[in-house]
N, C-alpha and C positions, 0 to 999 in steps of 0.2 A: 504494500500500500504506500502511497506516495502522500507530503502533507504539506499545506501551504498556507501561508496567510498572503493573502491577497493586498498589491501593492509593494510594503517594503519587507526587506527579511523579515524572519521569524528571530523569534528569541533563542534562547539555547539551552532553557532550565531543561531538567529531566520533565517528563511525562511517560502513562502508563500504556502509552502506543506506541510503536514504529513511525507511523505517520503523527503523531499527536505532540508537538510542540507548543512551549507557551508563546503567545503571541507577542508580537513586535511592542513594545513599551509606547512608541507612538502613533498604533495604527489605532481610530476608530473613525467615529461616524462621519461622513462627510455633511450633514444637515441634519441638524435637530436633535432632540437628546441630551445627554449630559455623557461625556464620556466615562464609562465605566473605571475606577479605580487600577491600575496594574494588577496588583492581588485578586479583587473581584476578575478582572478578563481572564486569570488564570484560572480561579478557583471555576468558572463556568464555562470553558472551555475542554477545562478536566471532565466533570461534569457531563457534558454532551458528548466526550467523546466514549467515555466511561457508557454512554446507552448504546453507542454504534458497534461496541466491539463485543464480542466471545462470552470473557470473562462474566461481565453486568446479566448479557441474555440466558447465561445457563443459573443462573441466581436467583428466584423466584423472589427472595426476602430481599435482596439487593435492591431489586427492581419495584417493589414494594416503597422501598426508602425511594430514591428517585422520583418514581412519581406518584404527584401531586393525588390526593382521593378526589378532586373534582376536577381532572386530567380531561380536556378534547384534544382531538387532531381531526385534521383534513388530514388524509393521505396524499401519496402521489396520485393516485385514480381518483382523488373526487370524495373518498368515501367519508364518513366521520366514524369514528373510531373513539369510543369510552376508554376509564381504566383499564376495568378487567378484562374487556378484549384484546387490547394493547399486550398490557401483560403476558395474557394465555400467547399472543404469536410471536411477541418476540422471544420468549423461552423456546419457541418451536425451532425459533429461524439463526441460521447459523451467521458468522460475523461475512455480510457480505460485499462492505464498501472496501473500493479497491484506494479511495483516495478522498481526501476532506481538503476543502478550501474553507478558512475560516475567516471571513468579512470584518466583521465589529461586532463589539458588544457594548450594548447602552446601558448604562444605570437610569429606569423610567423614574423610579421614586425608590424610595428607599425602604430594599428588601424585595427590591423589581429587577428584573434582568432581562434583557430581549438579545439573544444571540444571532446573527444570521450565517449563514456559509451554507457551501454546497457538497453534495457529494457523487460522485462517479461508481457505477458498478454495472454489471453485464448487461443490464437492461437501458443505460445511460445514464444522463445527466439532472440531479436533481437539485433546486432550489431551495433550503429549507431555512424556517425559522420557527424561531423557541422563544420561550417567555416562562423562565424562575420567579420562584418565588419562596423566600426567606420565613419559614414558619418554624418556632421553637430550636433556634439556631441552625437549621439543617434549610438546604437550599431542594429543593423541586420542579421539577419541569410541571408548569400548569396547563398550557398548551402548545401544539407542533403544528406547525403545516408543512406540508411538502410539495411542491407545485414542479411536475418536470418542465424541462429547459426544451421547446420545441425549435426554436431559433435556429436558424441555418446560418451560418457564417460566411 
């Protein structure tokens, strides 16, 4: 798997992925927002990358902690997607992104997070964004979208 922040280099801490870097100290938002704290982009970069991989999906209890109990997604199809559906397939589904570009991440208010980046796998190229949130010191995904990239170059 291949991993990138989008724009300028990446940072260099460790992370719990091959691809999974912490992000550049001065990449975020280009309009709007408040730029997410250095610590905060790590700590939910960690975070999101932590759902896309292996380790998190074969974790029942893992994934529990993660996400949020009033958890939506859109999928990449369109679909909407609750917790415990979420839950039940990503335990199914084995780690299958081949590469993450990680965009910015906003501090909306505080104990708010919106990530966005994409990610690449046999099927192509998908858009995605997130929105943590900070309950009982523990951070959570509360919603995901994933919208693929139809755009021809």
């Amino acid at each position: 798997m291949d991993f990138a922040w989008a724009g300028t280099s990446p940072g260099t801490a460790s992370a719990p992925h091959p691809w999974a870097v912490a992000p550049h100290p001065d990449a975020g938002p280009e309009r709007g927002g408040t730029h997410a704290p250095t610590e905060l982009r790590e700590q939910i970069v960690r975070l999101e990358s932590s759902l896309l991989g292996a380790e998190a999906r074969s974790d029942v209890e893992r994934l529990e902690q993660l996400i949020h109990h009033d958890f939506d997604e859109i999928g990449r199809t369109g679909r909407y997607w609750e917790r415990e559906k979420v839950i039940r397939v990503l335990h199914t589904l084995p780690d299958q992104v081949q590469a993450v570009t990680f965009d910015r991440v906003v501090e909306l208010a505080p104990g708010v997070a919106h990530i966005r980046f994409r990610t690449e796998d046999a099927r192509g190229v998908v858009h995605r964004s997130s929105v943590w949130v900070r309950e009982g010191g523990n951070w959570q995904q509360r919603y995901h979208q994933g919208t693929p990239d139809t755009q021809t170059d």
